[in-house]
ZAMI-387945 format. One record per atom (N, C-alpha, C): residue in one letter; x, y, z; atom name; residue number from 1. Coordinates in Angstrom, 2 decimals. Layout:
resn=A, c1=X, c2=Y, c3=Z, name=CA, resi=NUM
...
END
This chain:
resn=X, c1=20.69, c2=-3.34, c3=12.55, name=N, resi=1
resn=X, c1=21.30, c2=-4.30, c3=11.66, name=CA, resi=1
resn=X, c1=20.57, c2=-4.39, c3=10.33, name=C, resi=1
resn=X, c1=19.36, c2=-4.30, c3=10.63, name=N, resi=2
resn=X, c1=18.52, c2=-4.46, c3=9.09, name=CA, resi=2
resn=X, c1=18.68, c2=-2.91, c3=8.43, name=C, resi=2
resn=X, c1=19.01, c2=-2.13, c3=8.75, name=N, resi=3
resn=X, c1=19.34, c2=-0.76, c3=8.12, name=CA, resi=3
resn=X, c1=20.30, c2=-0.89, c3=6.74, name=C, resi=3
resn=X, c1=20.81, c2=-2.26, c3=6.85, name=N, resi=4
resn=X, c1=21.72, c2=-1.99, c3=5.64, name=CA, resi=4
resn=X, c1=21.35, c2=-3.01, c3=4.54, name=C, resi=4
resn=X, c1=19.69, c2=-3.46, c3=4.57, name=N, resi=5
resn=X, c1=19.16, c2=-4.25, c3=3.94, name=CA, resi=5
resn=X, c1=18.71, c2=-3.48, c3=2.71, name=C, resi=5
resn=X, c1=18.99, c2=-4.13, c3=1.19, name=N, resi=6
resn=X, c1=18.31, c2=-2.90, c3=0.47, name=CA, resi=6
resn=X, c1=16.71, c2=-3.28, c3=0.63, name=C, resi=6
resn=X, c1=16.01, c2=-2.48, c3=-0.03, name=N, resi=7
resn=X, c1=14.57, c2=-2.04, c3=-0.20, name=CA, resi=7
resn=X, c1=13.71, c2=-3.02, c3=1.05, name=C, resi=7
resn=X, c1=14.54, c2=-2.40, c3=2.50, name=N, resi=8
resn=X, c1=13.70, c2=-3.29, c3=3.45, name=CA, resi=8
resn=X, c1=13.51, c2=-1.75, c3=4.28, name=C, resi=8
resn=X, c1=12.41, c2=-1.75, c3=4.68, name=N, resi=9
resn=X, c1=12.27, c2=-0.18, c3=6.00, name=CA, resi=9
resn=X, c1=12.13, c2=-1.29, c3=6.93, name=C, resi=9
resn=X, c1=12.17, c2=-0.34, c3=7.98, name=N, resi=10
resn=X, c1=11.76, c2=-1.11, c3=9.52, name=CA, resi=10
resn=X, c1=10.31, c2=-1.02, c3=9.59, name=C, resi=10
resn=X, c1=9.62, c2=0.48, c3=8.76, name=N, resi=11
resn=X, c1=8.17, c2=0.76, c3=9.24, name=CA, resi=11
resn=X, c1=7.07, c2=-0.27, c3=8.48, name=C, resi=11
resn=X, c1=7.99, c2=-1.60, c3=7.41, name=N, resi=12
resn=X, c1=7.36, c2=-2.27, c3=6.48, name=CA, resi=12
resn=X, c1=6.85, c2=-3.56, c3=7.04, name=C, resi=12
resn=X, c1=7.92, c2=-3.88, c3=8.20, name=N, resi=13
resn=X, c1=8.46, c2=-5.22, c3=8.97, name=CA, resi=13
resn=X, c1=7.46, c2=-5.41, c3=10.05, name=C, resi=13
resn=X, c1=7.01, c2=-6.41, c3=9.74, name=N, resi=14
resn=X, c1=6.37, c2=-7.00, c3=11.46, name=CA, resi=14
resn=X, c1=6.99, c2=-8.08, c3=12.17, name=C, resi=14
resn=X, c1=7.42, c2=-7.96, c3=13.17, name=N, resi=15
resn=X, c1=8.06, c2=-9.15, c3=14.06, name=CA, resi=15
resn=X, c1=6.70, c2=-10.25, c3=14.18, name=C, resi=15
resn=X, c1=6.34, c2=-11.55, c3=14.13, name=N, resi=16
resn=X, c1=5.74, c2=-12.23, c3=14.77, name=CA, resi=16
resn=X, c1=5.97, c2=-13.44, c3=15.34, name=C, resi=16
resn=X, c1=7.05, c2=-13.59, c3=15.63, name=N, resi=17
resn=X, c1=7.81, c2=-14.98, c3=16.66, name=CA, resi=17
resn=X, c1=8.96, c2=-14.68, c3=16.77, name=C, resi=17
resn=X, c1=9.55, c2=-15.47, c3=18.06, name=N, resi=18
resn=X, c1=10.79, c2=-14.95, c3=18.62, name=CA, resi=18
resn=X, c1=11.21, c2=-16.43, c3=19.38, name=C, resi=18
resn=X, c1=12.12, c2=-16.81, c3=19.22, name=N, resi=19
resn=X, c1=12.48, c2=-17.92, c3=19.90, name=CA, resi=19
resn=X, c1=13.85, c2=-18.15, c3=21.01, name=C, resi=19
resn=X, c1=13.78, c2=-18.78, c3=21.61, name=N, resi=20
resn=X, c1=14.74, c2=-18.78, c3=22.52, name=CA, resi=20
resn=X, c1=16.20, c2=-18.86, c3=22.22, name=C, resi=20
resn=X, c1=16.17, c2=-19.19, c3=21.30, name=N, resi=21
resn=X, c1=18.03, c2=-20.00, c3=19.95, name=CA, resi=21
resn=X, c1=18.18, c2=-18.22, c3=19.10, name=C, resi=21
resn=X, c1=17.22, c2=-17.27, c3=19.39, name=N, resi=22
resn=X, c1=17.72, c2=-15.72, c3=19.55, name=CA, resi=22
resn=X, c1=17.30, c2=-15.63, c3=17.54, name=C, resi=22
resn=X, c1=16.19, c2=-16.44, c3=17.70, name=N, resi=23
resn=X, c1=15.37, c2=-15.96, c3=15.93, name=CA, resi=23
resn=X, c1=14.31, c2=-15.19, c3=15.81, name=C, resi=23
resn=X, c1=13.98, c2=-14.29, c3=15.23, name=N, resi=24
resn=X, c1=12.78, c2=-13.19, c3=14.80, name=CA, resi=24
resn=X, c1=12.17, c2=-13.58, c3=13.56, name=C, resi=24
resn=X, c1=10.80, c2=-14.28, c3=13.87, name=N, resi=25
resn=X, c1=10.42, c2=-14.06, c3=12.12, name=CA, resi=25
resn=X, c1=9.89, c2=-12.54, c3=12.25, name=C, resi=25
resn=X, c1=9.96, c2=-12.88, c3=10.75, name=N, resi=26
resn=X, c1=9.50, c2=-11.34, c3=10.65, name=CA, resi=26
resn=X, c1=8.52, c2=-11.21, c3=9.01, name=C, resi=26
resn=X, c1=7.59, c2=-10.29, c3=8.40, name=N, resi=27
resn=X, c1=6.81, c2=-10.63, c3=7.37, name=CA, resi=27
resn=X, c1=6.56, c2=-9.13, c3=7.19, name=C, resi=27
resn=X, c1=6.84, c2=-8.93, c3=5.91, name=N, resi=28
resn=X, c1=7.44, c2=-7.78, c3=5.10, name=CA, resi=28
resn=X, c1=5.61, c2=-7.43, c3=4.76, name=C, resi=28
resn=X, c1=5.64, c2=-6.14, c3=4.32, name=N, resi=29
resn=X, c1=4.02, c2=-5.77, c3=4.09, name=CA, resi=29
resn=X, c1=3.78, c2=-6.11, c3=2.74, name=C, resi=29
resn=X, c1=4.42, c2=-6.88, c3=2.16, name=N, resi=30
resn=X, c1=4.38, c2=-7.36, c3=0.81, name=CA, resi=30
resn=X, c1=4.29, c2=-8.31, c3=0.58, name=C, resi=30
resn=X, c1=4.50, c2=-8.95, c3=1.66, name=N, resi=31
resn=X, c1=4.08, c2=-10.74, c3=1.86, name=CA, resi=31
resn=X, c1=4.95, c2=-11.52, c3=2.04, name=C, resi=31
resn=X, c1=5.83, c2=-10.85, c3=2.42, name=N, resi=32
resn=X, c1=7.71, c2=-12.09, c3=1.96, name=CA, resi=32
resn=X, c1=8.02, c2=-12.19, c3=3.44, name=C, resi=32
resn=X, c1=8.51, c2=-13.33, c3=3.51, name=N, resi=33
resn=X, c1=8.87, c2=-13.64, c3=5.26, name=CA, resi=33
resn=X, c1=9.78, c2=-13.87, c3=5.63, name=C, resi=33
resn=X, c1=10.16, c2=-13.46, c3=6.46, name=N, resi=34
resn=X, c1=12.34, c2=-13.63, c3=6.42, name=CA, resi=34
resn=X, c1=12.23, c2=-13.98, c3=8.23, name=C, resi=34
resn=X, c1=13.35, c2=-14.80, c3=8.44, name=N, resi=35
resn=X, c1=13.84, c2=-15.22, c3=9.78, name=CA, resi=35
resn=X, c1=15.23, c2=-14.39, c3=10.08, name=C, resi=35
resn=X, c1=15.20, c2=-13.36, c3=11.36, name=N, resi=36
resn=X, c1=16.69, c2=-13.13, c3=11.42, name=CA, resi=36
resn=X, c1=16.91, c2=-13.63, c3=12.53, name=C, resi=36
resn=X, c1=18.23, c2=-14.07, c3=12.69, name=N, resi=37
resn=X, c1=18.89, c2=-14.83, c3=13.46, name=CA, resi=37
resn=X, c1=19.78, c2=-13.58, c3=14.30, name=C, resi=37
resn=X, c1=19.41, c2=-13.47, c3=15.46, name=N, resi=38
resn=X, c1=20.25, c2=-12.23, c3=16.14, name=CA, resi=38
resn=X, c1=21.85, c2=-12.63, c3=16.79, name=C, resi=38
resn=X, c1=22.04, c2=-13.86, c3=16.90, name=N, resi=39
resn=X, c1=23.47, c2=-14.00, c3=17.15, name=CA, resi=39
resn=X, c1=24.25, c2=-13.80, c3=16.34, name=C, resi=39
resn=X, c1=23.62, c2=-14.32, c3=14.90, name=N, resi=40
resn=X, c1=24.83, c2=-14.16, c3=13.63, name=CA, resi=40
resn=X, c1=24.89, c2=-12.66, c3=12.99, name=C, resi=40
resn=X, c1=23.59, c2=-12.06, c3=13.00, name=N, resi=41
resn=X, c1=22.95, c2=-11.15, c3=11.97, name=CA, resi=41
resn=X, c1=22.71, c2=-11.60, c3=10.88, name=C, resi=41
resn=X, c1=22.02, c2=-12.76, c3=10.26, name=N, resi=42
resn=X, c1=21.53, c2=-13.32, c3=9.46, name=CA, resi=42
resn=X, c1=20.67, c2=-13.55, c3=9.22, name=C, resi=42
resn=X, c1=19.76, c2=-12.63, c3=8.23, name=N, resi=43
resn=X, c1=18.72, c2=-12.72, c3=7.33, name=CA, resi=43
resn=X, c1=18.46, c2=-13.49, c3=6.23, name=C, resi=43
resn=X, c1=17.41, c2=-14.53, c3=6.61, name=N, resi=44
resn=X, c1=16.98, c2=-15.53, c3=4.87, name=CA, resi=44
resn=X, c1=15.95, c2=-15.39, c3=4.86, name=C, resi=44
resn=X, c1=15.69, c2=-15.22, c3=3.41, name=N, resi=45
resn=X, c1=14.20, c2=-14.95, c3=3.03, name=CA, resi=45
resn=X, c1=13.76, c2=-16.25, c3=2.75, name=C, resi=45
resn=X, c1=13.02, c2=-16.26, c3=3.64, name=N, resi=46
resn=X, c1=11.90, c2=-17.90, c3=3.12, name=CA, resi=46
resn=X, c1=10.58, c2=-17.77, c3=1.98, name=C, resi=46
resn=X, c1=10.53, c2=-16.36, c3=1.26, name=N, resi=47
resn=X, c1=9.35, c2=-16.49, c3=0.56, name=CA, resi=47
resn=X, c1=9.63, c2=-17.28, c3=-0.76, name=C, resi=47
resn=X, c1=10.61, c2=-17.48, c3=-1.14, name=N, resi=48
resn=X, c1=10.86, c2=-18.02, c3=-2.48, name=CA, resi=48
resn=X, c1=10.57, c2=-19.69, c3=-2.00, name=C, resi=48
resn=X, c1=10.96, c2=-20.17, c3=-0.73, name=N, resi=49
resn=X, c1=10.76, c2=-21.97, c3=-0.45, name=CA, resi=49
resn=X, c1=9.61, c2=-22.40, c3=-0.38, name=C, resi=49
resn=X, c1=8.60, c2=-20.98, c3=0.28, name=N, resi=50
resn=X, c1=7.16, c2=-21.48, c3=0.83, name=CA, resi=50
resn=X, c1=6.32, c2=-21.07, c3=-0.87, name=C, resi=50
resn=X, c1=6.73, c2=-20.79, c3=-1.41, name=N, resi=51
resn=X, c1=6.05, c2=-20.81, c3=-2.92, name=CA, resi=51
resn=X, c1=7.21, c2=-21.93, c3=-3.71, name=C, resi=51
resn=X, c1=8.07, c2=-22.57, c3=-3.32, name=N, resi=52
resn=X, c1=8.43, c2=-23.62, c3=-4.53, name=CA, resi=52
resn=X, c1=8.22, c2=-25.00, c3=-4.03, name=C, resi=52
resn=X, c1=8.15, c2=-25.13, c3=-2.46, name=N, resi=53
resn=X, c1=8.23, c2=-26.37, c3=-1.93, name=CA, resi=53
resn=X, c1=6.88, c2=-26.99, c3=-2.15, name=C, resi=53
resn=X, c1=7.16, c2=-28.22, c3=-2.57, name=N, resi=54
resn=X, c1=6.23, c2=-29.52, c3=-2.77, name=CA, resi=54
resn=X, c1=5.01, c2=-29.43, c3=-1.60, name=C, resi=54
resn=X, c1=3.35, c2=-29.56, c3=-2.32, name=N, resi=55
resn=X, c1=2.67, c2=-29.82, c3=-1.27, name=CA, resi=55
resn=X, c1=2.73, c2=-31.38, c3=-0.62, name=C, resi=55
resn=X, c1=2.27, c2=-30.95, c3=0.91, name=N, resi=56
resn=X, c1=2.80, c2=-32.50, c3=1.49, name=CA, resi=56
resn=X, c1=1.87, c2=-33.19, c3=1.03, name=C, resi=56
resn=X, c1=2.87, c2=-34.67, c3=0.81, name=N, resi=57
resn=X, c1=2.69, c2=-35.82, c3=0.53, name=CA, resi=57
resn=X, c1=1.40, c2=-36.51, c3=1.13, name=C, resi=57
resn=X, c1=1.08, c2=-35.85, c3=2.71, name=N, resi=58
resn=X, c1=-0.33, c2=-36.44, c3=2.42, name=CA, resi=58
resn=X, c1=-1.16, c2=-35.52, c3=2.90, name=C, resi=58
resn=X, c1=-1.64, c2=-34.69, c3=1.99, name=N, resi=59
resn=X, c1=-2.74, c2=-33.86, c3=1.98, name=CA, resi=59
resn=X, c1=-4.11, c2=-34.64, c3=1.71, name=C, resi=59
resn=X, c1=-4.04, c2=-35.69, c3=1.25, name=N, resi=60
resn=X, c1=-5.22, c2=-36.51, c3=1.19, name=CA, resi=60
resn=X, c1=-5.52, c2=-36.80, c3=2.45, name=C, resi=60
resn=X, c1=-4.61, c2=-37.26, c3=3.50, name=N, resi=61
resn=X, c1=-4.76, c2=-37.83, c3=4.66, name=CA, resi=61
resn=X, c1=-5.04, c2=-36.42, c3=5.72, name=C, resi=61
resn=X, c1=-4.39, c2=-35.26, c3=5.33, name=N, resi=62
resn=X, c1=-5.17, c2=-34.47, c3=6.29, name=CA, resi=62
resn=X, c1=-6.26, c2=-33.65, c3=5.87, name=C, resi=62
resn=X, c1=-6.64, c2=-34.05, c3=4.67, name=N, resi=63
resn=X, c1=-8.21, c2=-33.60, c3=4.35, name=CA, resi=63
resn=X, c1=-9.85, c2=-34.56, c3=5.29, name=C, resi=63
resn=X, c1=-8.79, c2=-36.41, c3=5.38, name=N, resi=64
resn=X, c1=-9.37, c2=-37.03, c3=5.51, name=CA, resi=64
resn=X, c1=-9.89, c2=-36.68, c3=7.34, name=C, resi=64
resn=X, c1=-8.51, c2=-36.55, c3=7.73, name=N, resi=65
resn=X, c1=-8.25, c2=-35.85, c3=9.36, name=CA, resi=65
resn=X, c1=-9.49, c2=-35.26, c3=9.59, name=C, resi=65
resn=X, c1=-9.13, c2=-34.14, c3=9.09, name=N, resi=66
resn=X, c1=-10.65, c2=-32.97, c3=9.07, name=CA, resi=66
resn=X, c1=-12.16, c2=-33.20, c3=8.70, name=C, resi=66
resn=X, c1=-12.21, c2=-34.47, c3=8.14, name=N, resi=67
resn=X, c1=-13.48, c2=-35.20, c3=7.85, name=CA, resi=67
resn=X, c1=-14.26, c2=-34.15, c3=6.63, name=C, resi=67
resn=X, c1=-13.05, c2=-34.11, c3=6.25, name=N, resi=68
resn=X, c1=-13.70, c2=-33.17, c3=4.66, name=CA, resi=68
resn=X, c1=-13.47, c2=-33.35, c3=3.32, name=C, resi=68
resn=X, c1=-14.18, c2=-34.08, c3=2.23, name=N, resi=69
resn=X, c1=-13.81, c2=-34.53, c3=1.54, name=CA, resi=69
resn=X, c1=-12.74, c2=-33.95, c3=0.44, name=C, resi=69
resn=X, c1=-11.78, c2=-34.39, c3=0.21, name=N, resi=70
resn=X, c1=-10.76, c2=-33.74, c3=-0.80, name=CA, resi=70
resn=X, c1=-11.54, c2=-33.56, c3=-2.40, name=C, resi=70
resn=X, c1=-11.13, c2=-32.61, c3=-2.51, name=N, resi=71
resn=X, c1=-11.92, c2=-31.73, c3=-3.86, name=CA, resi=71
resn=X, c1=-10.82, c2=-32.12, c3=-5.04, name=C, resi=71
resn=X, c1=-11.18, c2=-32.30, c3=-6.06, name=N, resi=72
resn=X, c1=-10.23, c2=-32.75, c3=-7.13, name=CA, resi=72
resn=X, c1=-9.01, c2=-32.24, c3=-7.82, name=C, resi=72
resn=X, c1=-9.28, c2=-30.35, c3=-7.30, name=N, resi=73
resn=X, c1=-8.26, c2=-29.71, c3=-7.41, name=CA, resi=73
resn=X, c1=-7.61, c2=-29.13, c3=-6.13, name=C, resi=73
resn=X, c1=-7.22, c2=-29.96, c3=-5.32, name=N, resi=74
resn=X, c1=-6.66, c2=-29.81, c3=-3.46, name=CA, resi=74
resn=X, c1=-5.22, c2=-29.54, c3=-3.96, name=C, resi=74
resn=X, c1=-5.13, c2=-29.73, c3=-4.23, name=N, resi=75
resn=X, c1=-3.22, c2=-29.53, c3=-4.50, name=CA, resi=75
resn=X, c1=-3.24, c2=-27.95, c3=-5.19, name=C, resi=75
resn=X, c1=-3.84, c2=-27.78, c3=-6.23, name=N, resi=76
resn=X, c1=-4.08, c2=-26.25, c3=-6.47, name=CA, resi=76
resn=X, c1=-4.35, c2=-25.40, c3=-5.31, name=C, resi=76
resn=X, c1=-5.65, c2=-26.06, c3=-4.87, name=N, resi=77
resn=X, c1=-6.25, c2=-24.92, c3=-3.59, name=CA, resi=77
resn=X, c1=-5.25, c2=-24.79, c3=-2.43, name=C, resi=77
resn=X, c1=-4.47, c2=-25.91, c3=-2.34, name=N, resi=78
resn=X, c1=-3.34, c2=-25.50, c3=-1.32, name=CA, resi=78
resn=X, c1=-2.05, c2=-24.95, c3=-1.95, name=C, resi=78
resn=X, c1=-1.56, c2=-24.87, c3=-3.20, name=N, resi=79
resn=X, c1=-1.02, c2=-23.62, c3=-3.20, name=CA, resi=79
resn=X, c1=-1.11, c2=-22.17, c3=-3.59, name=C, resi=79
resn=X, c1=-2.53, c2=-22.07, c3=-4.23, name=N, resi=80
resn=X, c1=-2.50, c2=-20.91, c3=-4.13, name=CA, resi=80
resn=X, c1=-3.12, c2=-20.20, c3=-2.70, name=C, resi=80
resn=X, c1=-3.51, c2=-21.20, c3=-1.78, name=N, resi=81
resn=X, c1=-3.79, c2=-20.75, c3=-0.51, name=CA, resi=81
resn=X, c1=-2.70, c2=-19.78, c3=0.20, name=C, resi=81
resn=X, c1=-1.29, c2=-21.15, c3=-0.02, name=N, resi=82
resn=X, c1=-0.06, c2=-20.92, c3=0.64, name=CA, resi=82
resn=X, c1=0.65, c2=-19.62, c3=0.29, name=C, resi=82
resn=X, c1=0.59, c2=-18.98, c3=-1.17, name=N, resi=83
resn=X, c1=1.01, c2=-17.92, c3=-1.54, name=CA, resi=83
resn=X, c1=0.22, c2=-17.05, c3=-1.15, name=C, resi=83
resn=X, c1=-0.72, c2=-17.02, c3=-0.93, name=N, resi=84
resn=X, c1=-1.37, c2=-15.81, c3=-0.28, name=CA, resi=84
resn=X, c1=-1.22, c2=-15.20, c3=0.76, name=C, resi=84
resn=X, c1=-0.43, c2=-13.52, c3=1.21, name=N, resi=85
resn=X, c1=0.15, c2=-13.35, c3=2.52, name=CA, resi=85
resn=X, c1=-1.10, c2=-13.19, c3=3.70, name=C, resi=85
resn=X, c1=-0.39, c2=-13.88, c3=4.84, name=N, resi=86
resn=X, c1=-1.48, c2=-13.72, c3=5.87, name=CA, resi=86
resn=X, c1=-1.71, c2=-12.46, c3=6.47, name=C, resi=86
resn=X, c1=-2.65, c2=-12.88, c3=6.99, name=N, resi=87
resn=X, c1=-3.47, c2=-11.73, c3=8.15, name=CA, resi=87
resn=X, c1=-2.94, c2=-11.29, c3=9.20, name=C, resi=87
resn=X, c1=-1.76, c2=-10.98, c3=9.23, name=N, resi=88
resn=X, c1=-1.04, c2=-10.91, c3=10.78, name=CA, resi=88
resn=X, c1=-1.76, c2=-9.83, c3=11.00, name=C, resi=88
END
């Protein structure tokens, strides 16, 4: 099904979750992360939401959680954390 994706290979793709409601994430070697949905055949790329969406509202409170004091630029450090692709 993903064969007719443009500029996607299969040999680029890593599967890393699978859920019972029949979803695959999956995370491109370029850093972009897409969910396909195997009942519909529906692919959405989530890399454009996880780089525009708002950091949460209380990042103060889970800095506080962790018993680590929040640094003055925390809202920076958590998004350029967030854009950075992981280590799968």
């Amino acid at each position: 099904m993903l064969a007719n994706v443009p500029e996607l290979n299969a040999d680029e793709l890593s599967a890393f979750g699978y859920s019972s409601l029949g979803t695959v994430n999956l995370w491109h070697i370029a850093g972009r992360h897409f969910t396909f949905s195997l009942d519909v055949a529906l692919l959405m790329d989530l890399t454009s939401r996880t780089r525009t969406d708002p950091p949460p509202n209380d990042l103060e409170e889970i800095y506080r959680a962790a018993g680590v004091d929040m640094p003055h630029n925390a809202v920076e450090l958590f998004l350029e954390a967030r854009s950075t692709p992981e280590d799968i």
